[in-house]
Kinemage of the C-alpha trace (Angstrom):
@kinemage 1
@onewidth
@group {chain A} dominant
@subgroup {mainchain}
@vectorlist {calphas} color= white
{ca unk a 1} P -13.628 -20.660 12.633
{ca unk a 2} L -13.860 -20.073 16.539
{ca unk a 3} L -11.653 -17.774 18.477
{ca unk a 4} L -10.503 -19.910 21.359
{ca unk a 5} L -7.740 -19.561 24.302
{ca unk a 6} L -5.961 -22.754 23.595
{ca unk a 7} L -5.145 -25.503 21.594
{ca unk a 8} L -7.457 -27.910 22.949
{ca unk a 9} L -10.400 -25.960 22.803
{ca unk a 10} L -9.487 -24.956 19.091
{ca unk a 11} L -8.975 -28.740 18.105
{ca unk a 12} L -12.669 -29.241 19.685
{ca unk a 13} L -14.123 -26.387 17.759
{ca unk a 14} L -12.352 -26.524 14.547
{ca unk a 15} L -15.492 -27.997 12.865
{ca unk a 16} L -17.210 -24.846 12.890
{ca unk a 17} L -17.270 -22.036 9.637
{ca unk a 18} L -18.692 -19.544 11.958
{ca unk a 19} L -15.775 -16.926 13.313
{ca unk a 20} L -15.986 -15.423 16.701
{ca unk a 21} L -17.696 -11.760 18.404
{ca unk a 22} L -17.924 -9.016 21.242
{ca unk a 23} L -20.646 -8.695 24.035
{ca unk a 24} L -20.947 -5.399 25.172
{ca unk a 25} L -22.288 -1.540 24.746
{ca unk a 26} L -23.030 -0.107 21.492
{ca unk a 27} L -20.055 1.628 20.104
{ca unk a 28} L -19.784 5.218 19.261
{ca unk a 29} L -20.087 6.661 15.749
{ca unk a 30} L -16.083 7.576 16.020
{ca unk a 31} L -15.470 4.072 16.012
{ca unk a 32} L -16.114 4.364 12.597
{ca unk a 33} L -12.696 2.936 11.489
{ca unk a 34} L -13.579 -0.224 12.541
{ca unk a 35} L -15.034 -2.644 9.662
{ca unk a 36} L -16.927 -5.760 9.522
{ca unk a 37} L -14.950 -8.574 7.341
{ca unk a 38} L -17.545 -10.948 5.259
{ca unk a 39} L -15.462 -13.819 4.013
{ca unk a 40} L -18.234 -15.618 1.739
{ca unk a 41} L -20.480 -17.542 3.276
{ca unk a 42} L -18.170 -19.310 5.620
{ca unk a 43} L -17.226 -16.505 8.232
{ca unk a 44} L -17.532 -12.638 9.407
{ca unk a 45} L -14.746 -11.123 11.130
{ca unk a 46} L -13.596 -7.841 12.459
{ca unk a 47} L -10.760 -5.722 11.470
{ca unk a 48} L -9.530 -2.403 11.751
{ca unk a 49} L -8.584 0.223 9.084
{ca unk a 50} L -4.933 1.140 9.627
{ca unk a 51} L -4.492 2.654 6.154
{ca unk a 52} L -7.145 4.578 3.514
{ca unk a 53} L -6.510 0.818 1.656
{ca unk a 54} L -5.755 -1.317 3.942
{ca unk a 55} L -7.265 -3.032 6.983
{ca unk a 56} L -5.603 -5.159 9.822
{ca unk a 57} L -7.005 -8.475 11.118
{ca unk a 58} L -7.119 -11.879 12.134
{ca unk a 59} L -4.827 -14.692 9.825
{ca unk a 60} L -7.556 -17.185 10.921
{ca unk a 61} L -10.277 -14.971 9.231
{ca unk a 62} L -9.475 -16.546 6.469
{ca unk a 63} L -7.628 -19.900 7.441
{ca unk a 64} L -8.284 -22.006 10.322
{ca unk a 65} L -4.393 -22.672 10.958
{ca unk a 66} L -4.109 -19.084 10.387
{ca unk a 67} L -1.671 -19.246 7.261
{ca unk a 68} L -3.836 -18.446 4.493
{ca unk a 69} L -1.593 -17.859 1.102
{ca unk a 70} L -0.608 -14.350 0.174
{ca unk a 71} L -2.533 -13.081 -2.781
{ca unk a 72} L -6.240 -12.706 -3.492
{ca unk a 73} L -8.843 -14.230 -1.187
{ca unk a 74} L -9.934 -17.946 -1.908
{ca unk a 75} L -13.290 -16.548 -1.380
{ca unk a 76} L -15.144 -13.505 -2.694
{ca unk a 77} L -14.675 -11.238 0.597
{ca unk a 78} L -16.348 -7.991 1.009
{ca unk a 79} L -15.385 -5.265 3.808
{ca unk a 80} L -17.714 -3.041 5.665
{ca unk a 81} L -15.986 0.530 6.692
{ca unk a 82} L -17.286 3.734 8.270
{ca unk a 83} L -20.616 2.101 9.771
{ca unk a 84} L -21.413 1.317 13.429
{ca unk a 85} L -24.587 0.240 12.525
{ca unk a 86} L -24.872 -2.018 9.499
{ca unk a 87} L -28.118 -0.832 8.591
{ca unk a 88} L -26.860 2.527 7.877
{ca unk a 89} L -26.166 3.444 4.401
{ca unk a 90} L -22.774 5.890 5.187
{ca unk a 91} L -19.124 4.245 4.597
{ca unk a 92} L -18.937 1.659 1.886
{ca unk a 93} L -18.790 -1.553 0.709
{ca unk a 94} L -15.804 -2.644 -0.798
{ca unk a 95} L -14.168 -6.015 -1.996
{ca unk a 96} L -11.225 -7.580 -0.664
{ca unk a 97} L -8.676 -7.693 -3.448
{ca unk a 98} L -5.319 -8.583 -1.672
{ca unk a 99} L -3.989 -10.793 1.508
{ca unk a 100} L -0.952 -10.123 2.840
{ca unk a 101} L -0.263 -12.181 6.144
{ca unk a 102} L 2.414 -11.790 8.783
{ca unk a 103} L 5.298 -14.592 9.077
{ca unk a 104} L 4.712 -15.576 12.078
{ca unk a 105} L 1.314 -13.358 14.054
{ca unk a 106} L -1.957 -14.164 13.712
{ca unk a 107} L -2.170 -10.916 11.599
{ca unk a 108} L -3.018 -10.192 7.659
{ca unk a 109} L -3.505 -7.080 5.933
{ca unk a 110} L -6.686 -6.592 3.342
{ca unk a 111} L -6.005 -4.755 0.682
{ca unk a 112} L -9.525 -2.777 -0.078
{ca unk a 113} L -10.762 -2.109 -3.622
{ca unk a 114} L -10.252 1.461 -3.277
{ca unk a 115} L -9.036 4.054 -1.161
{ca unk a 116} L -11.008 5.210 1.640
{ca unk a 117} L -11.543 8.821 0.521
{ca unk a 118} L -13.835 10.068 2.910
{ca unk a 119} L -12.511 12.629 5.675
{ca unk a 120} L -14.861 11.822 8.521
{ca unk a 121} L -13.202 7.913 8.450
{ca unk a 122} L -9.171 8.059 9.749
{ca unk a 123} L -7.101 5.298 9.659
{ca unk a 124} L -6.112 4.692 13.381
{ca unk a 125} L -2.682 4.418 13.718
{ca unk a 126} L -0.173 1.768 15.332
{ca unk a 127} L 0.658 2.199 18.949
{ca unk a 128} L 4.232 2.307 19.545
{ca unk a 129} L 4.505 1.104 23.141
{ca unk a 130} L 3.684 -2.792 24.507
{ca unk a 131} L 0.457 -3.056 26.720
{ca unk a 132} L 1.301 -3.092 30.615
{ca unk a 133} L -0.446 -5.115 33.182
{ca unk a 134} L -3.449 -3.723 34.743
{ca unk a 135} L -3.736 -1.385 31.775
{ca unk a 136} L -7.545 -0.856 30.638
{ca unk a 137} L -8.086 -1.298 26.627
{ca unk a 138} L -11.546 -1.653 24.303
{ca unk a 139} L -12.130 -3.998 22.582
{ca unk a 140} L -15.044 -3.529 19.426
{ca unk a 141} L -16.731 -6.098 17.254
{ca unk a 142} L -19.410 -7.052 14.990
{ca unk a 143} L -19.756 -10.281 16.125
{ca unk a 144} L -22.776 -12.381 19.101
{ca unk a 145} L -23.395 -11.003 21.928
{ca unk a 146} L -25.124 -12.389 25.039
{ca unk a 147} L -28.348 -11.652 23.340
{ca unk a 148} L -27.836 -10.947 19.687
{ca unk a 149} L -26.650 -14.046 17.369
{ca unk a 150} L -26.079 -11.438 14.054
{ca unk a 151} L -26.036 -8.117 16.076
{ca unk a 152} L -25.923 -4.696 13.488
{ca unk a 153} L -24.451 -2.772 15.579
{ca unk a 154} L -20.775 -2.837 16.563
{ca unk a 155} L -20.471 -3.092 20.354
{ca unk a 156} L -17.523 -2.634 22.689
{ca unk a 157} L -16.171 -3.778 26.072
{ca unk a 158} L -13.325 -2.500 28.828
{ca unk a 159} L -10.870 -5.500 29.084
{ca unk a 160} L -7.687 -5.669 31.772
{ca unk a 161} L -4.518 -6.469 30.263
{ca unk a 162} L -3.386 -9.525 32.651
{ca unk a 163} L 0.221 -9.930 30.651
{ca unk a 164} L 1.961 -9.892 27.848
{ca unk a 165} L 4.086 -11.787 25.338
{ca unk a 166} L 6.946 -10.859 22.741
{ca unk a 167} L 3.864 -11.385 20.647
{ca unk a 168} L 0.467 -11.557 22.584
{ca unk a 169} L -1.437 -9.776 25.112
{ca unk a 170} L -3.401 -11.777 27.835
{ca unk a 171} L -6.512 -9.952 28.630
{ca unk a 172} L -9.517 -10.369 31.308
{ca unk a 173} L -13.039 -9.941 30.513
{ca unk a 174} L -15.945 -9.644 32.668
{ca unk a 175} L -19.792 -10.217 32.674
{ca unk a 176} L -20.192 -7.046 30.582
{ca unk a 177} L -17.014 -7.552 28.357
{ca unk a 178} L -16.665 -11.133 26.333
{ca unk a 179} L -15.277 -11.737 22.880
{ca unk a 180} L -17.699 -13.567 21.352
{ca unk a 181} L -18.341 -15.204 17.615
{ca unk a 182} L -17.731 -12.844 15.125
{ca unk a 183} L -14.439 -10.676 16.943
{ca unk a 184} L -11.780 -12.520 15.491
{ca unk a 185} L -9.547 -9.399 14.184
{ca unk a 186} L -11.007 -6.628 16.139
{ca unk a 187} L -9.477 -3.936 17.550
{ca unk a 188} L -7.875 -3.793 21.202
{ca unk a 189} L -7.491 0.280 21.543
{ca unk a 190} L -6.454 2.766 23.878
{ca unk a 191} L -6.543 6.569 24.114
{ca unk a 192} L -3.316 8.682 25.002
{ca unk a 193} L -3.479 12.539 25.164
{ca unk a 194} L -7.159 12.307 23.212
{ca unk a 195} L -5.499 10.103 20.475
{ca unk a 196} L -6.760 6.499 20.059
{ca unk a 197} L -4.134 3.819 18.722
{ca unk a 198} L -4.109 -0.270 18.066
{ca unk a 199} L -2.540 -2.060 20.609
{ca unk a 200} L -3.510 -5.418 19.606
{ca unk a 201} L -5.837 -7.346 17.778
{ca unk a 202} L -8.362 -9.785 18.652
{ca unk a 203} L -7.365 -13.746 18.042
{ca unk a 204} L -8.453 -16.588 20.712
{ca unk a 205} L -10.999 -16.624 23.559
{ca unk a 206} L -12.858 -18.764 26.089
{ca unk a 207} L -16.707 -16.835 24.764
{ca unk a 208} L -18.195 -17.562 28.444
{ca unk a 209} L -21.551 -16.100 28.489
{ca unk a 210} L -22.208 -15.699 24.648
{ca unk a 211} L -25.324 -16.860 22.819
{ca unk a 212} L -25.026 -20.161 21.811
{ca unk a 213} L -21.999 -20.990 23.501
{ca unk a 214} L -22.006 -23.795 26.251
{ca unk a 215} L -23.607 -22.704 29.311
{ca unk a 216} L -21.072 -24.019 31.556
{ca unk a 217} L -18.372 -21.650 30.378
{ca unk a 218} L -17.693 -19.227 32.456
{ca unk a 219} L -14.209 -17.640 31.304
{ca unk a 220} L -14.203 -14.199 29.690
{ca unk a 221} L -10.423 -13.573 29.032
{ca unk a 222} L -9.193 -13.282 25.757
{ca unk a 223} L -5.752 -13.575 23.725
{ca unk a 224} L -4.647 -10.815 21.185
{ca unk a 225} L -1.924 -10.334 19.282
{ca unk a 226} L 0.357 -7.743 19.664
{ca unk a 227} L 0.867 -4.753 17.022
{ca unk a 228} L 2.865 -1.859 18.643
{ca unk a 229} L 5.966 -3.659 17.231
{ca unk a 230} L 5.009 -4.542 13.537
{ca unk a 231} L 4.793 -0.831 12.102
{ca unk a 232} L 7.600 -1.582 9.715
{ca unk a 233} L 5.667 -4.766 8.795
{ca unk a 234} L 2.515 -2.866 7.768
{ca unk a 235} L 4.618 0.360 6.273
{ca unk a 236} L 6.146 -1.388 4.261
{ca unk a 237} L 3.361 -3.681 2.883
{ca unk a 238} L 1.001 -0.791 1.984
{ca unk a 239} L 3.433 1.513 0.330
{ca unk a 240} L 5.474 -1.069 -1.238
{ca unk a 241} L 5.877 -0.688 -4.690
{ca unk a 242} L 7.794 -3.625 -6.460
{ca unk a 243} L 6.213 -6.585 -4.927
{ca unk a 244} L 5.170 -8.216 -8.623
{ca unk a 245} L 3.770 -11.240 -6.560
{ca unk a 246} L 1.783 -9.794 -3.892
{ca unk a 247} L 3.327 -12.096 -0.904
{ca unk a 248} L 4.623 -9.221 0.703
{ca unk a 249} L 7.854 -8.817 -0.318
{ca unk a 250} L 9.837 -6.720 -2.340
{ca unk a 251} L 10.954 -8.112 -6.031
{ca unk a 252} L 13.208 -7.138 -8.768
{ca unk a 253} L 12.486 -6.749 -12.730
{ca unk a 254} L 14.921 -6.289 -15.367
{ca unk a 255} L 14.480 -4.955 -18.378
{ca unk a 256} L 17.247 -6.818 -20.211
{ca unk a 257} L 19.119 -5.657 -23.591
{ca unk a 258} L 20.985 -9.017 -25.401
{ca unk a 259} L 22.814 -6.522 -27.554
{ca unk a 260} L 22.952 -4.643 -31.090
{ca unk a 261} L 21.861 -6.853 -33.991
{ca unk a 262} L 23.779 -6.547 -37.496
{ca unk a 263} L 21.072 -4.291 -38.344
{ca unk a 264} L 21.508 -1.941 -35.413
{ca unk a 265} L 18.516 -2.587 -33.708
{ca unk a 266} L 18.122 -4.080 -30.352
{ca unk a 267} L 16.339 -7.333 -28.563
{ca unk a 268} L 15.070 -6.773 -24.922
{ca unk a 269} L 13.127 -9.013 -22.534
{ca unk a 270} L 11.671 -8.710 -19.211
{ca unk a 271} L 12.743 -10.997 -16.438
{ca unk a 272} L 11.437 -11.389 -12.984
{ca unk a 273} L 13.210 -11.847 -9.691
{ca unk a 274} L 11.144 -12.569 -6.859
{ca unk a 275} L 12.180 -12.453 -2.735
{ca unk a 276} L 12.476 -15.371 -0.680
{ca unk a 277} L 12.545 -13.293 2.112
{ca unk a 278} L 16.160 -14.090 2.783
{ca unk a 279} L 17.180 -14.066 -0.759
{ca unk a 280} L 15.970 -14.012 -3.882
{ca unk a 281} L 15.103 -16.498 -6.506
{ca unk a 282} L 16.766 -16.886 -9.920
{ca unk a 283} L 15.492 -14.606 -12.084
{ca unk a 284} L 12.656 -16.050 -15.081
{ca unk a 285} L 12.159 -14.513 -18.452
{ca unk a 286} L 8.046 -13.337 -18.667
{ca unk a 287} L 8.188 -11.830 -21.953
{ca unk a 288} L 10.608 -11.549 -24.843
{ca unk a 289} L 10.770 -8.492 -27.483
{ca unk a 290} L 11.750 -11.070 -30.711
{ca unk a 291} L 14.404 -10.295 -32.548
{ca unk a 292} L 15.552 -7.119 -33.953
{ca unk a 293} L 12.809 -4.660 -31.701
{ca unk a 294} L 12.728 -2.720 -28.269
{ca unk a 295} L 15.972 -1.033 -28.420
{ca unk a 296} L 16.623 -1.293 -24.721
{ca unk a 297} L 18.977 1.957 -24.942
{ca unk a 298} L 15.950 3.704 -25.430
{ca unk a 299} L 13.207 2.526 -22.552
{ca unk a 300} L 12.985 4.691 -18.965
{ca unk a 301} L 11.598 2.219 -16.546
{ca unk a 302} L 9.401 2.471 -13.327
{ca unk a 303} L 6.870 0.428 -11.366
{ca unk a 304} L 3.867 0.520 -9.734
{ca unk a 305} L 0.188 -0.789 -9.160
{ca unk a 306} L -0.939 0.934 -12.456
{ca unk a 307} L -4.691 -1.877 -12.229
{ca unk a 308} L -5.346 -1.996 -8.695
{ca unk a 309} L -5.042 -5.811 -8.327
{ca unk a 310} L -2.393 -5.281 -5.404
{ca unk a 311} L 0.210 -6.554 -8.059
{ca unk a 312} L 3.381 -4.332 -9.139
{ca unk a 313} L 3.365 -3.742 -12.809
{ca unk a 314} L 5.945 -1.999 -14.762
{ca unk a 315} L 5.842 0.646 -16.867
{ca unk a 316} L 8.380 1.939 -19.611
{ca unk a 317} L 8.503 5.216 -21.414
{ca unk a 318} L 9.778 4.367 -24.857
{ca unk a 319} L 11.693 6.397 -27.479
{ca unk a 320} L 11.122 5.099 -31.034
{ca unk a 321} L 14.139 7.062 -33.651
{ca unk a 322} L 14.198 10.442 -33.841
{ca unk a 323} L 12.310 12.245 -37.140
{ca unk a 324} L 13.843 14.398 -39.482
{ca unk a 325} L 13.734 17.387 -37.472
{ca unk a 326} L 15.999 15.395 -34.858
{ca unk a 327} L 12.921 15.493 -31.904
{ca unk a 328} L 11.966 12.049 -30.137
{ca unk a 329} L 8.828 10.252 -30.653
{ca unk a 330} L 7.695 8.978 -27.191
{ca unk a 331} L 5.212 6.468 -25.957
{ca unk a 332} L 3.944 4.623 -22.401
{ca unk a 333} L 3.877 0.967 -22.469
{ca unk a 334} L 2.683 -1.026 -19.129
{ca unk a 335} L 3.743 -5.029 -18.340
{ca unk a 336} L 0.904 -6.125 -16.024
{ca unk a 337} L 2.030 -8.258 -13.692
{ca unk a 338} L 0.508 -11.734 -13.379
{ca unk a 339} L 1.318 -12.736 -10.263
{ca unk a 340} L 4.169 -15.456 -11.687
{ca unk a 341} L 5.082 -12.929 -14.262
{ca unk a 342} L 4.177 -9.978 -17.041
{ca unk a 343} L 1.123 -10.046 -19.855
{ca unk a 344} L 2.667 -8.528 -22.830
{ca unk a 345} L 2.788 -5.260 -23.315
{ca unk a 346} L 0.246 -2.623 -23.969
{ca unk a 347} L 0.831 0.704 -25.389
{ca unk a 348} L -1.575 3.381 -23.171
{ca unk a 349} L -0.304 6.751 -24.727
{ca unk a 350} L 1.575 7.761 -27.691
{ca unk a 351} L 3.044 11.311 -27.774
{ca unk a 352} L 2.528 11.247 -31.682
{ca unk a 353} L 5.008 11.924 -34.241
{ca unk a 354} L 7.806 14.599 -33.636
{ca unk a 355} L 6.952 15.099 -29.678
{ca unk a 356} L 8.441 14.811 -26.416
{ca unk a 357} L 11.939 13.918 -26.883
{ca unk a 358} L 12.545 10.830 -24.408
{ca unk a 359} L 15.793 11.731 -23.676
{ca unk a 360} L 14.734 15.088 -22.323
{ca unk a 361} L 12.064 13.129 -19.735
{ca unk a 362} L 12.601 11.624 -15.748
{ca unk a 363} L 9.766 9.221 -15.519
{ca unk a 364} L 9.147 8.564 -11.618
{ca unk a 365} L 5.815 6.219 -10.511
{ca unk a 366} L 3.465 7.003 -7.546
{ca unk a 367} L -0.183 7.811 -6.419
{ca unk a 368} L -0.234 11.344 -7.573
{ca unk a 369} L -4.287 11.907 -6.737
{ca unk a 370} L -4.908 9.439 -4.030
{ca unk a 371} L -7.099 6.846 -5.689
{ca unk a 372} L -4.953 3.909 -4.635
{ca unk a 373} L -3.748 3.294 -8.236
{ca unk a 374} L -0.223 4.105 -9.561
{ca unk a 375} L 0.647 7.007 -11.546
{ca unk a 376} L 3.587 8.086 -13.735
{ca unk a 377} L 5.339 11.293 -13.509
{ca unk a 378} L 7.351 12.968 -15.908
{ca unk a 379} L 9.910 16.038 -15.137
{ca unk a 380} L 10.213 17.199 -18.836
{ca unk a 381} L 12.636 19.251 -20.644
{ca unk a 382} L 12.124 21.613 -23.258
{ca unk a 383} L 14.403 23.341 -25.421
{ca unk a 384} L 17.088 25.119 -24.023
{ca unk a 385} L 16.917 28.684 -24.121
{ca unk a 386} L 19.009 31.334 -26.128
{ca unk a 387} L 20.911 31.746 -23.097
{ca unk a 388} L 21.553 27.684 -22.347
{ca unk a 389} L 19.757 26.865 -20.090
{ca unk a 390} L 16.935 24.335 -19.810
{ca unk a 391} L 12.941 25.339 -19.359
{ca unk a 392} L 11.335 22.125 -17.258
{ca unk a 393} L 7.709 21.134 -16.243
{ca unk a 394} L 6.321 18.347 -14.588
{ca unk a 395} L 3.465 16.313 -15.869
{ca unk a 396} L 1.520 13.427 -14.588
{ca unk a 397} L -0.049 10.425 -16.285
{ca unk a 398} L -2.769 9.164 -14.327
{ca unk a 399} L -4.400 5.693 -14.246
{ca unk a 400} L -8.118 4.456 -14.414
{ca unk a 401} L -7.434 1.254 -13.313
{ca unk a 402} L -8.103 0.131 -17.110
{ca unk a 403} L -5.520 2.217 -18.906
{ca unk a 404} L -3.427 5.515 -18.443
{ca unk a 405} L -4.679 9.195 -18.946
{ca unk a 406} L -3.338 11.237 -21.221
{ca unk a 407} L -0.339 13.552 -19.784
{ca unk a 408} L -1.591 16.662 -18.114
{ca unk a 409} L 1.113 19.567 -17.185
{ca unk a 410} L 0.715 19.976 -13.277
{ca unk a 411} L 3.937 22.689 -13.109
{ca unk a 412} L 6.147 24.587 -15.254
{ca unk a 413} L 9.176 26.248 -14.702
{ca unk a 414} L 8.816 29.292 -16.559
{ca unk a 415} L 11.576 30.167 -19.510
{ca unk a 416} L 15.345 30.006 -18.979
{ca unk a 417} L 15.350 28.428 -15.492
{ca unk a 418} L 15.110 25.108 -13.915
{ca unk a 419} L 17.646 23.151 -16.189
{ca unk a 420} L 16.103 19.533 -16.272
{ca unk a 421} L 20.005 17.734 -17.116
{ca unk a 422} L 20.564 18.997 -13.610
{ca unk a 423} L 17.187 17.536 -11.915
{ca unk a 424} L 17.180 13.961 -10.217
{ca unk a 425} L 13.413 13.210 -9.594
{ca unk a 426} L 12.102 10.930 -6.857
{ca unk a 427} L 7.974 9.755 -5.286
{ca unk a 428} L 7.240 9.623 -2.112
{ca unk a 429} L 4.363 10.329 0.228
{ca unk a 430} L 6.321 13.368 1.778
{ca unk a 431} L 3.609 14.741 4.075
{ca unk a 432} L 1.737 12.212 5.251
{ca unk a 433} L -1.343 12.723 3.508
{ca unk a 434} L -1.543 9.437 1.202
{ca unk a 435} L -0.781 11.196 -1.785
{ca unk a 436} L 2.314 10.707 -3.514
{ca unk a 437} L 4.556 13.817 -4.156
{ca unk a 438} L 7.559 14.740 -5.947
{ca unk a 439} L 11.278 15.343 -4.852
{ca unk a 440} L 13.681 16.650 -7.231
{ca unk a 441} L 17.610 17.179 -6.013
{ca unk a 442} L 18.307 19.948 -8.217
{ca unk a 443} L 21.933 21.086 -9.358
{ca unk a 444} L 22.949 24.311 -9.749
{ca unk a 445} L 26.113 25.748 -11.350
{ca unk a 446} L 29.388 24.817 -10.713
{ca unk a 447} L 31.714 27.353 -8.506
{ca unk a 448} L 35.004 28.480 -9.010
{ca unk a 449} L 36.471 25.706 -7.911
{ca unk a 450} L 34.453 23.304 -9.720
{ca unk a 451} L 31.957 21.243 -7.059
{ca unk a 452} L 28.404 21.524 -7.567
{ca unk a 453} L 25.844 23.117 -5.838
{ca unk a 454} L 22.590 21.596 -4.848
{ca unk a 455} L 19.191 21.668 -3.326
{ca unk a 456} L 16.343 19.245 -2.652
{ca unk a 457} L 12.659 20.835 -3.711
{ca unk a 458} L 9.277 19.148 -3.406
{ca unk a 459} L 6.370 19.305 -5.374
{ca unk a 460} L 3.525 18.485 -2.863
{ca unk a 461} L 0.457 16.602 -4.174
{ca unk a 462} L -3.207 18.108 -3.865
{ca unk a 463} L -4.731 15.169 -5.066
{ca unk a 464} L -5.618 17.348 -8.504
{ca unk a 465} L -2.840 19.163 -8.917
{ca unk a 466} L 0.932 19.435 -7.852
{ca unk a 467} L 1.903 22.377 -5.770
{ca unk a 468} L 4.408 25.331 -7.051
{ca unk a 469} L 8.131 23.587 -5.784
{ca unk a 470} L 9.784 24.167 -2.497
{ca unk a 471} L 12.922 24.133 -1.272
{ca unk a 472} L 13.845 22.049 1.410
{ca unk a 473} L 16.939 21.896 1.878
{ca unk a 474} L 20.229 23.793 0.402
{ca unk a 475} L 23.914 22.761 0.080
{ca unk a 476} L 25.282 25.660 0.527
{ca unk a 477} L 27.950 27.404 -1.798
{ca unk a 478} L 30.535 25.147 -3.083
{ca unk a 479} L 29.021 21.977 -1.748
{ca unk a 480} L 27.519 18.260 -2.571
{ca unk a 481} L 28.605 18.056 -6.047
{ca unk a 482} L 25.318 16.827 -7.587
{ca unk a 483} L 26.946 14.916 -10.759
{ca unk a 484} L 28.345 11.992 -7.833
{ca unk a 485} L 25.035 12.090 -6.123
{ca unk a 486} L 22.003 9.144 -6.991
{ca unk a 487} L 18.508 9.513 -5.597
{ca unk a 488} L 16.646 6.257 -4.041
């Protein structure tokens, strides 16, 4: 596909599988966020890492009307990060597994593999503030240049922002500076107080002066689309955790109990609501318990990407009946999502007989040590002490992409303190870092007059371990009764 400046051109064009690229200088090695898209055999594009799993591109990368379907690429597609020159063997290679594209922008997110992991390649963030006429921004890309027709290096240019749109930015080239076959998706940037930021993103231009192009065309302006306004848009799709369908939008399962048999057991199922974007669908059974099994009463529910495959599955900490001694036999079951709905069921850890009491155990879901997969977290409650009250720790279950590691205790309270009835857990990425952490409004005893007192800690991630709690907030005496109060 051919990045063109308007709809005639494009029409003429639209014949070609080749995508479009920048003539100009070599780019510097900090650069390195910016990644060369190989979509099979039928295009390369550029695009620009926005998030350790995520990069931000051209629609028409991968469609020619630039609408290509939510989900995984029709093609095997394969992303270059952290090289300037492709015959380095720094960054890595890594397959597209997920497309997410914007309603109504020639935008789509790639969801990588894996997480980028290494420190000396940043995401570059979103700018915040619409280009201005007469502004200077560069623009990178792997694609021809004047000389080159598969160039390995990336190469840059200094464009002039002519004017702008409520969703594009006009921009004007020069002999030195021409967006070529091979740009679509690349980066427009600019630097403010030393800190460089995406201010648009490569879509349509005129290619005067590229190799190969017709000899008579002289234009070197561009079109872009806009991105200082869509940082909800791209927030939301990369730390979205409930979209079961991977279109982009938030869903809703239910884990549904039909009631007690004669017997006294109970039949669940698992139904599926998925987002219209205005509303939401009726809900479709994916999977059914049979009669007389999964006593809803007793499953703890949370989801999460617990594969990798950009789909939300969910995950349910079970109790089966208590043993003799009265202590709850737990175990982890996960509901892969299909895409249209849930596989069955698999069982990934069993706490064996007589062990952790499910009703003592807050399961929350979140990327505890950065890999890009979801984990589980537990905040656990042992055995109240002689004095009454509750000793708590929290553990994590981590995934492999195949299956879920065995629990591991990343905190514990010590005895007598941190009563786990009066803990509300939550996940979040609380600092920024792209690891998931822990909040926990805690509840402490009642006053005199009866309201609660409470406190919000959090249990930072290090990406191995969870760090000792802290408190980040306080009620105060006599305040924020915790028993009316629900985390989200």
């Amino acid at each position: 596909m051919w990045a063109t400046s308007t709809a005639v051109v494009l029409a003429t064009l639209a014949t070609s599988a080749t995508a479009t690229a920048l003539g100009g200088a070599d780019a510097p090695a900090q650069l390195n966020y910016v990644t060369k898209i190989n979509v099979g055999e039928q295009a390369a594009c550029t695009g620009t890492l926005v998030d350790p799993q995520w990069v931000l591109t051209a629609a028409t990368c991968f469609a020619a009307d630039g609408r290509p379907p939510a989900g995984k690429p029709a093609v095997t597609t394969t992303v270059t990060v952290g090289r300037t020159d492709l015959t380095q063997t720094n960054g890595s290679v890594l397959s597209a597994i997920r497309l997410v594209p914007h309603a109504d922008r020639d935008l789509v997110l790639v969801k990588l593999a894996a997480r980028i992991t290494d420190p000396a390649i940043k995401p570059v963030p979103l700018a915040t503030t619409p280009a201005a006429a007469g502004e200077k921004l560069t623009k990178a890309g792997f694609g021809r240049t004047k000389t080159e027709w598969v160039p390995d290096k990336l190469h840059t240019g200094t464009f002039t922002v002519a004017s702008t749109t409520n969703t594009t930015v006009d921009l004007d080239g020069s002999d030195t500076a021409t967006v070529c076959k091979g740009d679509a998706g690349g980066p427009a940037l600019r630097t403010v107080n030393g800190t460089t930021e995406l201010v648009a993103v490569n879509s349509r231009s005129w290619q005067g002066g590229c190799l190969g192009n017709d000899p008579a065309e002289t234009r070197t302006g561009a079109i872009d689309t806009r991105v200082d306004d869509i940082g909800a848009w791209v927030a939301s799709t990369v730390t979205r955790v409930t979209d079961h369908t991977g279109d982009g939008k938030s869903d809703v399962a239910y884990l549904y109990n039909y009631g007690t048999n004669t017997d006294g057991t109970n039949h669940t199922a698992l139904w599926l609501q998925t987002s219209t974007g205005s509303g939401f669908n009726g809900p479709v059974k994916s999977w059914d318990s049979g009669t007389d099994s999964w006593d809803w009463n007793l499953s703890k529910t949370v989801s999460g990407d617990f594969n990798g495959d950009g789909l939300a599955d969910v995950g349910v900490l079970y109790k089966y009946p208590n043993t003799s001694d009265g202590r709850g036999h737990s175990a982890l079951w996960t509901f892969t999502s299909t895409g249209t709905g849930f596989n069955a069921p698999v069982k990934v850890w069993d706490s064996g007989t007589g062990s952790w009491s499910w009703d003592s155990s807050a399961p929350v879901s979140g990327d505890f040590n950065g890999d890009g997969l979801a984990d589980v977290g537990v905040l656990y409650k042992y055995a109240n002490t002689s004095d009454g009250r509750g000793h708590s720790a929290l553990w994590t279950f981590t995934s492999t992409g195949t299956g879920i590691n065995a629990p591991v205790r990343k905190w514990d309270s010590g005895d007598g303190s941190w009563t786990w009835d009066n803990s509300m857990p939550v996940a979040g990425d609380f600092n920024g870092d792209g690891k998931s952490d822990v909040g926990a409004l805690y509840k402490y005893g009642n006053t005199s007059d009866g309201r609660g007192h409470s406190a919000l800690w959090t249990f930072t991630s290090t990406g191995t371990g969870i760090n000792a709690p802290v408190k980040a907030w306080d009620s105060g005496t006599g305040s924020w009764t915790w028993d009316r109060t629900k985390v989200a």
